[in-house]
Each structure stands twice: as C-alpha cells, then as structure tokens.
C-alpha positions in Angstrom: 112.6 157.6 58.0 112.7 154.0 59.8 116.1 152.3 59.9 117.0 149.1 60.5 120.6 148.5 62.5 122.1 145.4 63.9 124.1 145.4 67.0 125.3 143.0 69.4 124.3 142.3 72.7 125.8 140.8 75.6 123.6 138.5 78.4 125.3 136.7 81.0 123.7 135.2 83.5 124.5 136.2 87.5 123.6 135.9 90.9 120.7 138.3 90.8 119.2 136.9 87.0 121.1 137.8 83.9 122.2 141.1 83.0 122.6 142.4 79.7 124.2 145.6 77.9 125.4 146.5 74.1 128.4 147.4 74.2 128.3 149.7 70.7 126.0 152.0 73.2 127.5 153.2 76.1 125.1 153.2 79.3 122.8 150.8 77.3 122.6 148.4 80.2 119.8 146.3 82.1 118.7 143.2 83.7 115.8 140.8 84.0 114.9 137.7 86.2 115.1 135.2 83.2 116.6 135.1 79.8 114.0 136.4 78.1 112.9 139.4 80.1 116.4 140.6 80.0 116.4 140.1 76.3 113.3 142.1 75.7 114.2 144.8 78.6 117.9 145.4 76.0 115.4 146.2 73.5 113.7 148.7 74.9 116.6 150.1 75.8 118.3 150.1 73.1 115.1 151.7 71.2 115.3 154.5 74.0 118.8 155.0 73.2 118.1 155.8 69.4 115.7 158.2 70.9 117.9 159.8 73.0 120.6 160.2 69.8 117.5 161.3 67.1 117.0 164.1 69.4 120.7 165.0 70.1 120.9 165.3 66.5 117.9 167.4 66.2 119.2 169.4 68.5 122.6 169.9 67.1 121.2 170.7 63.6 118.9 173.4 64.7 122.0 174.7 66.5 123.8 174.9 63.3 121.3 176.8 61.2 121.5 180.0 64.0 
C-alpha cells in the first residue's frame, strides 16, 4: 500500500549552492548546485528514507512473531 505524506523541507542557499534537509527525518540531508537540483536531490532522499523505515518495520514485525 502507497501513502501519500506531506512534510516540510528546508533549502537555504550557501556558499557552496543550497543545501536542504527535512527536519521531521533526522539525517535526511543534501545539497545541489541550484535550487532545483537540491529540491529534487531532498526527494530522493526523503523516498530512501521511507525505505530505510518500511524495512525497519519489517524487520521489527518479523521479530515479534518469534
């Protein structure tokens, strides 16, 4: 099951580009040379994050049943 969540993002822009993170997901950092490269780069990040959490949870349940 596919859901949809909405959470906010942070870009500021820096020396180096602009750097971005959400702050509801801790480590969910990155950067890009423009605006829009750091926007899509939070993205995928954040998409990798619900990864990470799916299979933490996975994990954990399979834990339970033993």
């Amino acid at each position: 099951m596919n859901r949809m969540y909405k959470v906010n993002v942070t870009i500021e822009k820096d020396e180096h580009g602009y750097f971005a993170y959400c702050p509801a997901l801790e480590g969910c950092q990155t950067q890009g040379n423009t605006f829009e490269e750091a926007l899509s780069n939070t993205k995928e990040a954040i998409a990798e994050e619900a990864l990470n959490i799916n299979k933490a949870k996975e994990y954990y349940n399979t834990l339970k049943k033993n």
